[in-house]
N, CA, C and O atoms as CSV, one atom per row, in Angstrom:
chain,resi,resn,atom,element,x,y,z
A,1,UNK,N,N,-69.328,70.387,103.885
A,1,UNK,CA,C,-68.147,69.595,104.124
A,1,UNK,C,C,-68.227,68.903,105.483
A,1,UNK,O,O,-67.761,67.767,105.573
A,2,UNK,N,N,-68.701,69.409,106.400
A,2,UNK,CA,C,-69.065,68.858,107.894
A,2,UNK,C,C,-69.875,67.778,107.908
A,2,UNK,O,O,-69.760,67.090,108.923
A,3,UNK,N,N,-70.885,67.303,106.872
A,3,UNK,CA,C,-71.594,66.352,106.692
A,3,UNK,C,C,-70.702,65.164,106.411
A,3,UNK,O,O,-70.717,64.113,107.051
A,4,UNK,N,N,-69.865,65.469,105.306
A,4,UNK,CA,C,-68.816,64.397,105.077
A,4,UNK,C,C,-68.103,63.922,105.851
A,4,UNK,O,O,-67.917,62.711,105.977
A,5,UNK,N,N,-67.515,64.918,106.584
A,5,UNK,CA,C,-66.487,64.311,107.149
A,5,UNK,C,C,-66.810,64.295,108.910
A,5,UNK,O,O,-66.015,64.392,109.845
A,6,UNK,N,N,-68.620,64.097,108.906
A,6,UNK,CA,C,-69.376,63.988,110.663
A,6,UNK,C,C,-68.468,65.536,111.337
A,6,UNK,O,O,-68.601,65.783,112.535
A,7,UNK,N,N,-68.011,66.022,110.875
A,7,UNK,CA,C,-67.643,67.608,111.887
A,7,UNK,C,C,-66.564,67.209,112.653
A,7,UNK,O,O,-66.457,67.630,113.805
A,8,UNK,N,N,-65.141,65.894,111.815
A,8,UNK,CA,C,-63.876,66.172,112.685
A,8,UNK,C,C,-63.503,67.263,112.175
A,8,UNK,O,O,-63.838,67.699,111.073
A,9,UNK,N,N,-62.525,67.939,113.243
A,9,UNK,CA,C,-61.924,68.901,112.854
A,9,UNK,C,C,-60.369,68.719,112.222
A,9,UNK,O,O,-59.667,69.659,111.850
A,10,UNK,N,N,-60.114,67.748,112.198
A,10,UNK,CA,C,-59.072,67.356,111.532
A,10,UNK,C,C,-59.331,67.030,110.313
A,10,UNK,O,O,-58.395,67.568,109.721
A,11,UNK,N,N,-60.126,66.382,109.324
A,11,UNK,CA,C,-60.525,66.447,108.400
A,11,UNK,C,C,-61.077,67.209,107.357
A,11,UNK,O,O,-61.084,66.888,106.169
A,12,UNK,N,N,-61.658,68.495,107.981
A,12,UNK,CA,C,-62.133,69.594,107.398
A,12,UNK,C,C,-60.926,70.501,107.105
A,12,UNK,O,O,-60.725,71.136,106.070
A,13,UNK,N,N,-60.122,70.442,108.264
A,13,UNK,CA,C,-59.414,71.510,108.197
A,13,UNK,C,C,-57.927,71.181,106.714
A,13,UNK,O,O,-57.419,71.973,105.920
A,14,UNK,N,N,-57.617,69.196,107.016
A,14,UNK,CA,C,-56.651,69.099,106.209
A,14,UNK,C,C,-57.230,69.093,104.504
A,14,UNK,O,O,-56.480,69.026,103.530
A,15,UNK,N,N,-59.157,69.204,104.437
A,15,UNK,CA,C,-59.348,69.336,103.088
A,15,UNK,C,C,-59.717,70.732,102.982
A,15,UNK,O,O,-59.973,70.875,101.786
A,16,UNK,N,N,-59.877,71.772,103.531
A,16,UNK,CA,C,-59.496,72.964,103.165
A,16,UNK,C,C,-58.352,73.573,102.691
A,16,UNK,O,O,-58.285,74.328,101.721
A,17,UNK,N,N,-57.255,73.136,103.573
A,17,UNK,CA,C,-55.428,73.293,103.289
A,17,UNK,C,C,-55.358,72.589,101.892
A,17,UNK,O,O,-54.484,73.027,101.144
A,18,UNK,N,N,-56.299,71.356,101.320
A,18,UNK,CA,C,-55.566,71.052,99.521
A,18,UNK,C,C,-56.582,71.718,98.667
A,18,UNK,O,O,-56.109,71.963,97.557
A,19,UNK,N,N,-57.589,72.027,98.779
A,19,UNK,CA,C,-58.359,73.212,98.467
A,19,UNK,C,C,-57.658,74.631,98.020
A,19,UNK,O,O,-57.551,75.150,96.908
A,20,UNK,N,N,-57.238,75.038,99.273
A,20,UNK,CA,C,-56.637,76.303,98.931
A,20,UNK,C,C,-55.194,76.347,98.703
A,20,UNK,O,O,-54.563,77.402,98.758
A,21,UNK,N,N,-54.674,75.234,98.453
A,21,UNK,CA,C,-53.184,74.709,97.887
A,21,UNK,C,C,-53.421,74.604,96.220
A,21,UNK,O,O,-52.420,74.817,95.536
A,22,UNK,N,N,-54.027,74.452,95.885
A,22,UNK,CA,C,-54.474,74.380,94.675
A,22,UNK,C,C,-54.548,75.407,93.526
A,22,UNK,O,O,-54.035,75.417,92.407
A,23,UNK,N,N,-55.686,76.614,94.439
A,23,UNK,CA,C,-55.599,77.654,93.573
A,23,UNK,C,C,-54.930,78.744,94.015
A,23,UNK,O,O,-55.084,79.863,93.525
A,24,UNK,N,N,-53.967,78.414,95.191
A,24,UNK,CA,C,-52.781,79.432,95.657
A,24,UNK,C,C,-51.541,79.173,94.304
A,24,UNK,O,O,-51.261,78.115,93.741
A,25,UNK,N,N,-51.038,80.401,94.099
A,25,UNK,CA,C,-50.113,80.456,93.338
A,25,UNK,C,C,-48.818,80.460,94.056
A,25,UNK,O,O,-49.136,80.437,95.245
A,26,UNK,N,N,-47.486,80.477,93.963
A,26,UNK,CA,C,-46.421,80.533,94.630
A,26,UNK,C,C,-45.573,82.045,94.478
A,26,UNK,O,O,-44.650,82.056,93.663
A,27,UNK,N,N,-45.730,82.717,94.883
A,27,UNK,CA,C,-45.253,84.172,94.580
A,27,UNK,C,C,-44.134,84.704,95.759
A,27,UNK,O,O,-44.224,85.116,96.915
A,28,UNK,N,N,-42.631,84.361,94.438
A,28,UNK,CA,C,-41.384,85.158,95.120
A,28,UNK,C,C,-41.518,86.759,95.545
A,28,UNK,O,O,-41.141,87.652,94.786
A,29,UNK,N,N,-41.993,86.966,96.610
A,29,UNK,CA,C,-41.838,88.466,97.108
A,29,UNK,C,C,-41.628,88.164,98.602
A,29,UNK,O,O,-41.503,87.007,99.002
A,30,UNK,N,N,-41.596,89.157,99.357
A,30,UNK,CA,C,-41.064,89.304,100.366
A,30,UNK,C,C,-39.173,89.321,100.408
A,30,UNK,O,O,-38.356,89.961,99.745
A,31,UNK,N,N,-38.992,88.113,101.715
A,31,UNK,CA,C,-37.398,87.874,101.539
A,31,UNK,C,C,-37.434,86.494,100.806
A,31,UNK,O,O,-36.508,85.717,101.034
A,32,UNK,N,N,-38.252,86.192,100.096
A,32,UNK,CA,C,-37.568,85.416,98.683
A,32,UNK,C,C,-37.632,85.740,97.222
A,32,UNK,O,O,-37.670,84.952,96.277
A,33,UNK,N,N,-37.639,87.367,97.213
A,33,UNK,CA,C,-37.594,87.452,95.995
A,33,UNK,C,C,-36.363,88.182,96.285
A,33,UNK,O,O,-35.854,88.881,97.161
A,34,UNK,N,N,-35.984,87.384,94.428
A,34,UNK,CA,C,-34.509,87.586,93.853
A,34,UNK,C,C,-34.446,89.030,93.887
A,34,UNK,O,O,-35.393,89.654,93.408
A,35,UNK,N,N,-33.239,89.788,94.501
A,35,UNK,CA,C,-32.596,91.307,94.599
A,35,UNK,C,C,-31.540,91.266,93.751
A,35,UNK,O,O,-30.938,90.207,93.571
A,36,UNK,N,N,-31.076,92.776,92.930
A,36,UNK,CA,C,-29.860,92.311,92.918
A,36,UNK,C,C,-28.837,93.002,93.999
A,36,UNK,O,O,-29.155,93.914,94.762
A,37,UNK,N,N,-27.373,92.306,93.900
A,37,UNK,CA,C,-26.519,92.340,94.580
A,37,UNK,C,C,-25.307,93.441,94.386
A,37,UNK,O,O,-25.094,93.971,93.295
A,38,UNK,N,N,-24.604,93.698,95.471
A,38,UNK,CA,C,-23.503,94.441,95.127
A,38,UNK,C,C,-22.304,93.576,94.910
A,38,UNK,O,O,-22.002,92.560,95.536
A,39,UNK,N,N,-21.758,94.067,94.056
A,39,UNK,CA,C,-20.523,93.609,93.697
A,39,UNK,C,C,-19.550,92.280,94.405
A,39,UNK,O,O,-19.117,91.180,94.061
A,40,UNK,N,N,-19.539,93.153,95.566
A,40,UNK,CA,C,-18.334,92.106,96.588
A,40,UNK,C,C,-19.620,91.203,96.848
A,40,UNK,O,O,-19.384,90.128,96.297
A,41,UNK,N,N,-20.945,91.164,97.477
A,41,UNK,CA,C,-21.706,89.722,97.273
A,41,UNK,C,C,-21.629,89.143,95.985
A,41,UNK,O,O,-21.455,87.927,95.895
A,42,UNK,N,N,-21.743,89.903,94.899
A,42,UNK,CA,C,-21.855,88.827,93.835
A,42,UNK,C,C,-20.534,88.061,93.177
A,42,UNK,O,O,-20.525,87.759,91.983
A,43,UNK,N,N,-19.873,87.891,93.703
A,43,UNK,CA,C,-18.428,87.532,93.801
A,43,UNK,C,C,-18.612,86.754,94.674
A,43,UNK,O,O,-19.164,85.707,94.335
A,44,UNK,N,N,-18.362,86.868,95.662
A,44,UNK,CA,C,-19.240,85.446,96.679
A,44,UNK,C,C,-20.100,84.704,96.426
A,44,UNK,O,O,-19.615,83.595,96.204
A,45,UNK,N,N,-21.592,84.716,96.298
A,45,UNK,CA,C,-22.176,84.223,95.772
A,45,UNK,C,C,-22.391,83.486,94.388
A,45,UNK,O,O,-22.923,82.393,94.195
A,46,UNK,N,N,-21.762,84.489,93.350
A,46,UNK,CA,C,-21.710,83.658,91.954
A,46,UNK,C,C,-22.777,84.251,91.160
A,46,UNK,O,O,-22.785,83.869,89.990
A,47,UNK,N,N,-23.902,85.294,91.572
A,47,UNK,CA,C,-25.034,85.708,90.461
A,47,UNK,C,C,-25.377,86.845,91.046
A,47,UNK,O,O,-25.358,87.163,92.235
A,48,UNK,N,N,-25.698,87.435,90.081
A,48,UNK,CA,C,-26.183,88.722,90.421
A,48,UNK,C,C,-27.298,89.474,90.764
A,48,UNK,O,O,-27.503,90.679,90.915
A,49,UNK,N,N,-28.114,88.245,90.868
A,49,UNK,CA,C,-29.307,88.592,91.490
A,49,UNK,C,C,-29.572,87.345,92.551
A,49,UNK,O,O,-29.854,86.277,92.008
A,50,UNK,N,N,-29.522,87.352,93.842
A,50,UNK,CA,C,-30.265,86.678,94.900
A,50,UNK,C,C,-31.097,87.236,96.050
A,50,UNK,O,O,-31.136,88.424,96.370
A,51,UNK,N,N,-31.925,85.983,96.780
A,51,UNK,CA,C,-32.553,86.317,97.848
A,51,UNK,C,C,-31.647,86.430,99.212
A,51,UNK,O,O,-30.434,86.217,99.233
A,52,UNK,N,N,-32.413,86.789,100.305
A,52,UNK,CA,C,-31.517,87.047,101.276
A,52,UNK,C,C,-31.470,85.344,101.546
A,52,UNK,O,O,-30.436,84.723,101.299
A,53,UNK,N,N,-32.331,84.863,101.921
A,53,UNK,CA,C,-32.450,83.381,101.963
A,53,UNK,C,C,-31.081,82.552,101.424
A,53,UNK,O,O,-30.377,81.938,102.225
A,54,UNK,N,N,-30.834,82.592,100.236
A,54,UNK,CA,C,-29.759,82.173,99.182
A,54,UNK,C,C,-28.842,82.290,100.075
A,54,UNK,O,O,-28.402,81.381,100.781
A,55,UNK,N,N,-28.443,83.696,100.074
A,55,UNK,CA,C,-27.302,84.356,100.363
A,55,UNK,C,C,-26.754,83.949,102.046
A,55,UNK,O,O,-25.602,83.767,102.442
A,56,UNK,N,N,-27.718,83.908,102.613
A,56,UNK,CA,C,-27.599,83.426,104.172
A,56,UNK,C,C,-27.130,81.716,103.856
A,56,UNK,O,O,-26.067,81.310,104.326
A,57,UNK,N,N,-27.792,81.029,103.242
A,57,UNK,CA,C,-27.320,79.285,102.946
A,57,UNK,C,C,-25.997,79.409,102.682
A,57,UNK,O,O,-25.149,78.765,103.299
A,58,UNK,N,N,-25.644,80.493,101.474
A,58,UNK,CA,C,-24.205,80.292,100.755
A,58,UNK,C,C,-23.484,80.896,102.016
A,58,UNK,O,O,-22.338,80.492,102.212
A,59,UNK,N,N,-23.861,81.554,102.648
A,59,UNK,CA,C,-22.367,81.968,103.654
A,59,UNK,C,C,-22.277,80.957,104.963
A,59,UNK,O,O,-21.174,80.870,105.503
A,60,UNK,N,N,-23.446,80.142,105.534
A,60,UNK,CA,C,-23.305,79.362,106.303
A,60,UNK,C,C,-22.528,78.202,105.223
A,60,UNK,O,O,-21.359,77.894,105.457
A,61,UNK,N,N,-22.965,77.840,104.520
A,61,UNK,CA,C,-22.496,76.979,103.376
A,61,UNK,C,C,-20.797,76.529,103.650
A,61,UNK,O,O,-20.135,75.532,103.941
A,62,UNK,N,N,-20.636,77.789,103.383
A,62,UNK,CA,C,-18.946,78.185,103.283
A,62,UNK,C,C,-17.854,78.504,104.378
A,62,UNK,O,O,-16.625,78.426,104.361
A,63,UNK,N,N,-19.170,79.063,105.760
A,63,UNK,CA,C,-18.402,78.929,106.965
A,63,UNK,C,C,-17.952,77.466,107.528
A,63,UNK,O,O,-16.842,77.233,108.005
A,64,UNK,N,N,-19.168,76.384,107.368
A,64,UNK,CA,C,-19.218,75.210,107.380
A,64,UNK,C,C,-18.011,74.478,107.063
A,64,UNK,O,O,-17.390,73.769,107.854
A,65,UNK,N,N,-17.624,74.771,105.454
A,65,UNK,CA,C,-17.030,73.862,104.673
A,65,UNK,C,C,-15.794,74.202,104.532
A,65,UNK,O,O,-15.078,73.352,104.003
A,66,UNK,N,N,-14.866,76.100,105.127
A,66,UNK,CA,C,-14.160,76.285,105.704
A,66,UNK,C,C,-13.885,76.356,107.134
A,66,UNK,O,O,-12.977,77.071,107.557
A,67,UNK,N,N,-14.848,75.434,108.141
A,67,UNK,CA,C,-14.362,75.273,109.404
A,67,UNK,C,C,-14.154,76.931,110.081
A,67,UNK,O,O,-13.198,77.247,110.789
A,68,UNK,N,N,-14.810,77.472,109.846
A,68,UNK,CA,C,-14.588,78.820,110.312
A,68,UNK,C,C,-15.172,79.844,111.131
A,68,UNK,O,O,-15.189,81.073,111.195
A,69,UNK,N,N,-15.802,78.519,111.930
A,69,UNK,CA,C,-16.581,78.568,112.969
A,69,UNK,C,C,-15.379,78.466,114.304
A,69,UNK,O,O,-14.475,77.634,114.233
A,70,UNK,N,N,-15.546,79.717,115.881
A,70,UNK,CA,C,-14.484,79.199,116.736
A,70,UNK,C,C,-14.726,78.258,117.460
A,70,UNK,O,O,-15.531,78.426,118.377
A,71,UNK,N,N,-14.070,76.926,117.255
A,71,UNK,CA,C,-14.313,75.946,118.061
A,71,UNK,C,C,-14.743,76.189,119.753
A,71,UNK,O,O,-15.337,75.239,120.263
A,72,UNK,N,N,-14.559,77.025,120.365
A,72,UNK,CA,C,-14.715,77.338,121.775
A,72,UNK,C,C,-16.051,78.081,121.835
A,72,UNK,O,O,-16.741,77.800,122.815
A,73,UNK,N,N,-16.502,78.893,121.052
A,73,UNK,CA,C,-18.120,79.672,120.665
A,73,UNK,C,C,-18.260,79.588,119.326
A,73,UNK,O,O,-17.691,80.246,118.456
A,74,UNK,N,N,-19.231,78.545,119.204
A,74,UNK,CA,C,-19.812,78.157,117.690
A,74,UNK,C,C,-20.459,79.761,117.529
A,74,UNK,O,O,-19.927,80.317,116.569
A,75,UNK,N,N,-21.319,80.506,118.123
A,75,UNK,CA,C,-21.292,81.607,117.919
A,75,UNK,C,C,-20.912,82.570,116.909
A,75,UNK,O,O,-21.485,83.395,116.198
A,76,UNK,N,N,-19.772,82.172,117.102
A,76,UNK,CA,C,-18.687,83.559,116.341
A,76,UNK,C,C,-17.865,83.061,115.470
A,76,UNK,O,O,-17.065,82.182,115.792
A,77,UNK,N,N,-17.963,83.672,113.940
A,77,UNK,CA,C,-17.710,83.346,112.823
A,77,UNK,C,C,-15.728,83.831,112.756
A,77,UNK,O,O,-15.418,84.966,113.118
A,78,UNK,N,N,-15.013,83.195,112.447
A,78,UNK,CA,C,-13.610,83.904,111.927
A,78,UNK,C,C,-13.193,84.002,110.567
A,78,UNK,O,O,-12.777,83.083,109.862
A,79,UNK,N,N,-13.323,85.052,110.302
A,79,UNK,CA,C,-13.324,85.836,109.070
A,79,UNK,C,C,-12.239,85.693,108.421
A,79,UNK,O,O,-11.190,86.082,108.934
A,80,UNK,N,N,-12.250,84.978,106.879
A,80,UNK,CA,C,-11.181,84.821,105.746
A,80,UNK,C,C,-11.087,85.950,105.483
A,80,UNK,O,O,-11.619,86.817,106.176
A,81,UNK,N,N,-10.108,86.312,103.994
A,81,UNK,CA,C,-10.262,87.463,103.263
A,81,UNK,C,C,-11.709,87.546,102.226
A,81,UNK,O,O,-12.271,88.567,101.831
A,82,UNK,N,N,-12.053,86.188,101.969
A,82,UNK,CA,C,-13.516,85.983,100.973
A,82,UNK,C,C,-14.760,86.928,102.224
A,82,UNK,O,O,-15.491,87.905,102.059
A,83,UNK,N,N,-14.542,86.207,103.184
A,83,UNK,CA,C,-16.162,86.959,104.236
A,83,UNK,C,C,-15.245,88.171,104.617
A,83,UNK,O,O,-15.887,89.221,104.595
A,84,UNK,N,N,-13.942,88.328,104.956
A,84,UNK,CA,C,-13.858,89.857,104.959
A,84,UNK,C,C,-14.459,91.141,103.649
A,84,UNK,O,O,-14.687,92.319,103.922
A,85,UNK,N,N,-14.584,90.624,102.504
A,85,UNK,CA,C,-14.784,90.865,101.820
A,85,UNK,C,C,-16.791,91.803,101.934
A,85,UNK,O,O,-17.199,92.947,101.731
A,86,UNK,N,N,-17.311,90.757,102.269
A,86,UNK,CA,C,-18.736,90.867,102.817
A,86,UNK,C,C,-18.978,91.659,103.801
A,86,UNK,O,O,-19.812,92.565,103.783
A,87,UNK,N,N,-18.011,91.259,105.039
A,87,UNK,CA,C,-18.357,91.979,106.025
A,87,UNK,C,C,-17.881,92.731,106.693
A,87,UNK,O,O,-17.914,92.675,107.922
A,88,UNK,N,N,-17.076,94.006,105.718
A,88,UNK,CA,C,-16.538,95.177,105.966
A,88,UNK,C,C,-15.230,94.895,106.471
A,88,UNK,O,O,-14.883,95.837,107.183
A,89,UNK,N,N,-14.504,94.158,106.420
A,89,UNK,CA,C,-13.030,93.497,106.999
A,89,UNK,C,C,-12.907,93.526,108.264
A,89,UNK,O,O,-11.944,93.848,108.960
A,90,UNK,N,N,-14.130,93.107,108.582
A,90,UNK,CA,C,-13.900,92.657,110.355
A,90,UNK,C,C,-13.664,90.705,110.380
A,90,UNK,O,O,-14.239,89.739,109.879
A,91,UNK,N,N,-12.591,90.920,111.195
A,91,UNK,CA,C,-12.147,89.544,111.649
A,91,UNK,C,C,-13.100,88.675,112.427
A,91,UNK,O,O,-13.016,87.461,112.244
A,92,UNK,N,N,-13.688,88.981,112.980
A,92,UNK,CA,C,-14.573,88.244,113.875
A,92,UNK,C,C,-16.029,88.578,114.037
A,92,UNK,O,O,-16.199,89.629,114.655
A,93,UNK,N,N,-17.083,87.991,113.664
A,93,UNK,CA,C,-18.555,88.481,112.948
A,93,UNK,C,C,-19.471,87.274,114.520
A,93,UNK,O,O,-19.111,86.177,114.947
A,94,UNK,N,N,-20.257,87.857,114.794
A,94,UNK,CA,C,-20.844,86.957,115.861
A,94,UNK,C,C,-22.223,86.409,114.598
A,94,UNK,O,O,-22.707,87.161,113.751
A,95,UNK,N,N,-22.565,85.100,114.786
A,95,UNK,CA,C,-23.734,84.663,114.063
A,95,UNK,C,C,-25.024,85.484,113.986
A,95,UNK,O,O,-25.699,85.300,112.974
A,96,UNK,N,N,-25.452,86.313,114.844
A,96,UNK,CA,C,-26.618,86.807,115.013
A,96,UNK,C,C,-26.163,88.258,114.428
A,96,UNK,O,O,-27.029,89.093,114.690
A,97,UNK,N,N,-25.064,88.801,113.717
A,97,UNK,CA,C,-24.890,90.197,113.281
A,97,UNK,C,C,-24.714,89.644,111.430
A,97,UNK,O,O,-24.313,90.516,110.660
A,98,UNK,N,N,-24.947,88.589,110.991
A,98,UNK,CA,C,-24.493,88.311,109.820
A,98,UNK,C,C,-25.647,89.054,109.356
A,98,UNK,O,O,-25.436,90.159,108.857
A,99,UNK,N,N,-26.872,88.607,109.445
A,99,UNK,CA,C,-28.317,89.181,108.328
A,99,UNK,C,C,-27.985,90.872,108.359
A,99,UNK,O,O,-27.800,91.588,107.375
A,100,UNK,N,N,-27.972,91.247,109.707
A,100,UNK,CA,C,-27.528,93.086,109.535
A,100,UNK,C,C,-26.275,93.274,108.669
A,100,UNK,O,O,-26.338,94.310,108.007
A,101,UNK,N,N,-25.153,92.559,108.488
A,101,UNK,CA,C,-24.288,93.045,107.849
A,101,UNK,C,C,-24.420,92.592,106.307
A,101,UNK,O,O,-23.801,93.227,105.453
A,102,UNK,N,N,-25.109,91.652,106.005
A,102,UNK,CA,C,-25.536,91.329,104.710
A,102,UNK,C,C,-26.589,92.127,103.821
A,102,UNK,O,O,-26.677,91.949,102.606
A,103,UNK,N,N,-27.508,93.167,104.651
A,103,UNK,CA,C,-28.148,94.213,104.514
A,103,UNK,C,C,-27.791,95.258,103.538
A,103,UNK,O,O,-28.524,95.896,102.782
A,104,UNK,N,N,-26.604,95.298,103.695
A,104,UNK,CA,C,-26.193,96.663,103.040
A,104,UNK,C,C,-25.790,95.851,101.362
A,104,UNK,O,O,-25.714,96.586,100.377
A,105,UNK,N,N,-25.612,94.667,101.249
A,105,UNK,CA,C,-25.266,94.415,99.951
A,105,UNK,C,C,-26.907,93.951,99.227
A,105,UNK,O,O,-27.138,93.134,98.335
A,106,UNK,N,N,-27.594,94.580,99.791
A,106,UNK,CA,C,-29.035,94.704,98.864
A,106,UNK,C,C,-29.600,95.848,98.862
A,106,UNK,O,O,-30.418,96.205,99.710
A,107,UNK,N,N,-29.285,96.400,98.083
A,107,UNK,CA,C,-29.740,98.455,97.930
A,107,UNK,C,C,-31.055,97.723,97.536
A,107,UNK,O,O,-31.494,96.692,97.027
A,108,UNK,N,N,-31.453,99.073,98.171
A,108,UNK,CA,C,-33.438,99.169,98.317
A,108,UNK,C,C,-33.467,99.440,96.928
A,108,UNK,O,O,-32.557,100.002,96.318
A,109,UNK,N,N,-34.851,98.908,96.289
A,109,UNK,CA,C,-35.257,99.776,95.082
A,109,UNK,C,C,-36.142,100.692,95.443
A,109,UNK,O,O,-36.541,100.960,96.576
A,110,UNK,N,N,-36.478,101.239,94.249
A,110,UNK,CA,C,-37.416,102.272,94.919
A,110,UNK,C,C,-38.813,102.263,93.927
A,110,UNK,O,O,-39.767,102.994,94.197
C-alpha cells in the first residue's frame, strides 16, 4: 500500500480506516445496548427496553423543552413531578448526578 500511495501517511492511514469499515460489523453492547427498564423509566421514556444513551437524550430532551433548567446555574436541573418520578423525588438534581441517578433504573443482568 506504501508504494501506492509514495508512503503519505495520510493516505494509508484513511485507506486502512475504509478497509476495516467494511468488514467491521456494528455491535450494540457496551452503553448502547438496549437494557430493560424499570417501571417509573419506562413511563418516561415510552419502551421498555433502552440504552443509557436514549435515556440520557430523552431526559435532556424534556428538561430542554420544559425549561427546567435554573436560569441563574444552567447546572442544576428543577425537578417536575415526571423527573421526580426518576429521580427519587428530589427537587433539585445537579447535571453531573443525573447518569448516577439513572443507574438504578437499569438492574444488572446477570
Amino acid at each position: 500500500m506504501s508504494r501506492v500511495f509514495g508512503g503519505c501517511r495520510v493516505l494509508t492511514a484513511a485507506a486502512k480506516a475504509e478497509a476495516a469499515g467494511e468488514t467491521a460489523k456494528k455491535v450494540n453492547s457496551g452503553l448502547l445496548k438496549r437494557l430493560p427498564v424499570s417501571p417509573a423509566m419506562k413511563k418516561f421514556v415510552g419502551a421498555s427496553e433502552t440504552s443509557r444513551p436514549e435515556a440520557m437524550k430523552k431526559i435532556w430532551d424534556y428538561v430542554k423543552l420544559n425549561q427546567l433548567q435554573n436560569p441563574a446555574d444552567k447546572r442544576e436541573i428543577r425537578c417536575d413531578d415526571k423527573l421526580k418520578s426518576i429521580f427519587d423525588g428530589r427537587d433539585k438534581v445537579g447535571m453531573f448526578e443525573v447518569s448516577r441517578l439513572i443507574s438504578s433504573h437499569f438492574p444488572k443482568s446477570k
